[in-house]
C-alpha positions in Angstrom: 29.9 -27.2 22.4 28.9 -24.4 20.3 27.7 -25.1 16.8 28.5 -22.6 13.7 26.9 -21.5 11.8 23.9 -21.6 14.6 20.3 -22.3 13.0 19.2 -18.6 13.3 21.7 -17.5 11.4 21.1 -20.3 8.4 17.7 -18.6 8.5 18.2 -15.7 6.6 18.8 -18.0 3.5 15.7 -19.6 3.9 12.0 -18.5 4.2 11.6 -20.8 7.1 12.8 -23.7 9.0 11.1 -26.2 7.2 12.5 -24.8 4.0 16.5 -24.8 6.0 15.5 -28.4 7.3 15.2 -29.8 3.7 17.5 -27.8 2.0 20.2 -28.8 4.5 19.3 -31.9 4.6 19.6 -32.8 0.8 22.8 -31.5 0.6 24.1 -33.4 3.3 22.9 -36.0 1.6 24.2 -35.5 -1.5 27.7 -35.0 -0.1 27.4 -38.2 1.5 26.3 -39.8 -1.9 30.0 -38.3 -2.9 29.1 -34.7 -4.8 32.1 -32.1 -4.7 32.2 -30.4 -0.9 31.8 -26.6 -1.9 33.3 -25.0 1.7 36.9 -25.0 3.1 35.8 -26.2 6.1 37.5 -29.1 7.7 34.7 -31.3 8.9 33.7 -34.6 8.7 29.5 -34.6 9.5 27.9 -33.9 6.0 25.1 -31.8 7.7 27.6 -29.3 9.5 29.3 -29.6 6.0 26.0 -28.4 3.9 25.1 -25.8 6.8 28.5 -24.2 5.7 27.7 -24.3 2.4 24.5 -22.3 3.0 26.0 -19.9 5.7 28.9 -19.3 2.8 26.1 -18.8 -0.2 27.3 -21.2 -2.0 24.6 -23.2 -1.6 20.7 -21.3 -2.6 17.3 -22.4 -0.9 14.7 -21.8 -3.3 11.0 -22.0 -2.4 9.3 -25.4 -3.8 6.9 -25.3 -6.7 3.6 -26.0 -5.2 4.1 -22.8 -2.9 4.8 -20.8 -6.0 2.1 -22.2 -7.9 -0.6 -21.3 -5.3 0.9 -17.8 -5.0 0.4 -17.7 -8.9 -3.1 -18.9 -8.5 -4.1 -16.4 -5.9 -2.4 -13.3 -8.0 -4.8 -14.7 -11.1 -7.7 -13.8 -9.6 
């Protein structure tokens, strides 16, 4: 079985797997809590769902706070 959109290609939305693992994963979550399915995709798994999303760009990773507050810090000083 060949999975699409494959995880190397969900990494050019995202600074790093870690990043793509959460990202995708509260999505999924949320879709399965019922939010609005952005993607034309007919598919039933809420992860394959929100990888879609991503793969569309209808769906932005942004980098978490802490990582841009240290980057702050260190350009302060």
């Amino acid at each position: 079985m060949i999975v699409k959109p494959t995880v190397n290609e969900l990494l050019k939305y995202a600074e790093n797997r870690f990043a793509l693992v959460i990202a995708t994963s509260k999505r999924a979550r949320q879709i399965a809590n019922g939010d609005k399915v952005l993607t034309d995709v007919k598919e039933e798994s809420p992860v394959t769902l929100a990888a879609n999303e991503i793969s569309e760009g209808k769906i932005k990773i942004y980098e978490a706070e802490e990582n841009q507050e240290e980057k702050e810090d260190v350009s302060n000083e």
